[in-house]
Structure formats: C-alpha cells, structure tokens
C-alpha positions as CSV (number, residue, x, y, z in Angstrom):
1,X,-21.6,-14.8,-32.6
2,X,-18.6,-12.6,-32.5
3,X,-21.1,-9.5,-31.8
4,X,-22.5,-11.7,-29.0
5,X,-18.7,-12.2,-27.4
6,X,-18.0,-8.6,-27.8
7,X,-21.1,-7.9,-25.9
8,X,-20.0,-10.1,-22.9
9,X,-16.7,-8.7,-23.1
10,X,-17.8,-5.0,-22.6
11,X,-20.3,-5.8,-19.9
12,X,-17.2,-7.8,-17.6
13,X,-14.6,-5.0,-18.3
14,X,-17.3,-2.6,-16.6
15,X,-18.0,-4.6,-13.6
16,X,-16.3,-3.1,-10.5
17,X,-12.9,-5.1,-9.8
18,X,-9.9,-4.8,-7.8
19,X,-7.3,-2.8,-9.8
20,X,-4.2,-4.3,-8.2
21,X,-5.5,-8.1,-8.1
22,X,-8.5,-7.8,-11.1
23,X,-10.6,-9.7,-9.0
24,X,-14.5,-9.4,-9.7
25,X,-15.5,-12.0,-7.4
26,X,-15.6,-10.4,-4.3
27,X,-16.6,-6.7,-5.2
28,X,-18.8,-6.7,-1.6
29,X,-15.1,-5.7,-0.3
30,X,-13.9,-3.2,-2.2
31,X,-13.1,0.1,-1.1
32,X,-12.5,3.4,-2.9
33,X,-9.5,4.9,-0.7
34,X,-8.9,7.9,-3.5
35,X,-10.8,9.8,-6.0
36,X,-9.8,7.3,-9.4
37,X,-12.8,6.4,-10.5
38,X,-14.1,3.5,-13.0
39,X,-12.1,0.5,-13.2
40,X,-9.6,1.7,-11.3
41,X,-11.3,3.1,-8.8
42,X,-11.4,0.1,-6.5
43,X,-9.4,-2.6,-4.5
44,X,-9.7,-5.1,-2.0
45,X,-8.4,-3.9,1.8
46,X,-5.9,-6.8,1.4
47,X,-4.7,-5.9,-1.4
48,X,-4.3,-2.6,-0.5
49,X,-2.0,-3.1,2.6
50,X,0.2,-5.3,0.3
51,X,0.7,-2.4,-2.0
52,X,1.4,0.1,0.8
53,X,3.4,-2.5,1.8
54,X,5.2,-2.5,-0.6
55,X,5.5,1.1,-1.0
56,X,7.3,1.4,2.0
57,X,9.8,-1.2,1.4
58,X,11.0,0.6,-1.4
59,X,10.8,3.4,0.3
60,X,7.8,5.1,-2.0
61,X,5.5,7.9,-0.9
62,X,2.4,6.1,0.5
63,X,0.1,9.2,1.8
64,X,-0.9,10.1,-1.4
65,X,-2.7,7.8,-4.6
66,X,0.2,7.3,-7.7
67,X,-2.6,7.2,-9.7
68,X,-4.6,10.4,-9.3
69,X,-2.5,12.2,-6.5
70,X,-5.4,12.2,-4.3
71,X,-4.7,11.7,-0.3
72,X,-5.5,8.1,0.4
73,X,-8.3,7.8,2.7
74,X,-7.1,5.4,5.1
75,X,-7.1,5.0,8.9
76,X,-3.5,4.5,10.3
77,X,-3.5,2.4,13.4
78,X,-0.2,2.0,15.5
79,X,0.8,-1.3,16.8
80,X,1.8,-2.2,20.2
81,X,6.2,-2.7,19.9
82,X,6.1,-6.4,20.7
83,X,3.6,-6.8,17.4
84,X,5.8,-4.6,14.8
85,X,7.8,-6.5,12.3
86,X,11.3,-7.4,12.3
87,X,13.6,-4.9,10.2
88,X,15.4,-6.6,8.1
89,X,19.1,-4.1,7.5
90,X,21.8,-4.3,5.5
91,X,25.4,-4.2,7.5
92,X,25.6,-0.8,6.3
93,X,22.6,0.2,7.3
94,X,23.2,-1.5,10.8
95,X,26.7,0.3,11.6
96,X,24.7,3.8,10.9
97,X,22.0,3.0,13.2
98,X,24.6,1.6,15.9
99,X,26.8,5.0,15.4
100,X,23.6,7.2,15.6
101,X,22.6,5.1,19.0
102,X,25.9,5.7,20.5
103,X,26.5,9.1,19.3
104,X,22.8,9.8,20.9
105,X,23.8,8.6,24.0
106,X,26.9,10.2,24.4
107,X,25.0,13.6,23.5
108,X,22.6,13.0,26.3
109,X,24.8,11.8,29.0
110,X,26.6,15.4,28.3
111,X,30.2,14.0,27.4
C-alpha cells in the first residue's frame, strides 16, 4: 500500500504544473517564457503577469528569468494613456516628480 502511494506520488510531482500557482489542472495553458525546464519550467499567462507585476512594484528586474537568468520570452504591448493604471506615490515621491515637472519646464521655456 505505501509502495502504491509512493507510486502516485512520483507520477503527480512529474506532471507539468504552474510553478508560481502549482496548478496541474489547466496545463493546456501553460507557457515556457525561459529556458527552466521540468517542474519549473511552466506557468500559466495569468500568473505570469501577476509575477511581473509584482516585479515591478518592487522595483525588480523583469527582462530576465530569477530562476535561470534566461531573457523572458514575452511580447510587450503598450497601452493606450487613458488605459494605464493609476500610480499610486508616496508625498515624497510626489514633490520630486512636481520639482522635476517644473524644473523641466523652466529649462525649456529658456529662463
């Protein structure tokens, strides 16, 4: 019985799964956007932009795979202004951008 469950075992942890969720239910959409390969070598498109996401919030390197250091092989698409996502700044971080703005301005007016 036990040799039977350590059977099972082995054959789900090789199934292809989603290495940030560990979801083997949907493997139809995984994609391999790097060169890791076995059971990290996949994740979900979802959960994928949550990770880069992420990345960027915390202000992390998102070109390249933290896993194997491969270039990720994804397709950047730009969004129209009106679509991107609201900035959220510290006070600090607002009185820089307002002091670069104005100090930009003044620059190109030639004052």
């Amino acid at each position: 019985n036990s040799r039977a469950h350590y059977f099972m075992s082995l054959v789900a942890s090789n199934e292809a799964q989603c290495r940030i969720c560990r979801d083997i239910d949907n493997v139809n959409a995984l994609l391999s956007p790097c060169a890791c390969k076995g059971t990290v070598g996949h994740v979900h498109k979802a959960c994928l932009v949550q990770w880069i996401a992420y990345r960027v919030q915390s202000r992390r390197g998102i070109e390249h795979c933290e896993l194997c250091g491969s270039k990720l092989q994804v397709k950047w698409k730009t969004r129209a202004f009106y679509k991107w996502e609201k900035i959220h700044l510290t006070q600090e971080e607002k009185t820089k951008l307002n002091i670069f703005t104005f100090s930009y301005v003044v620059a190109a007016m030639g004052m």
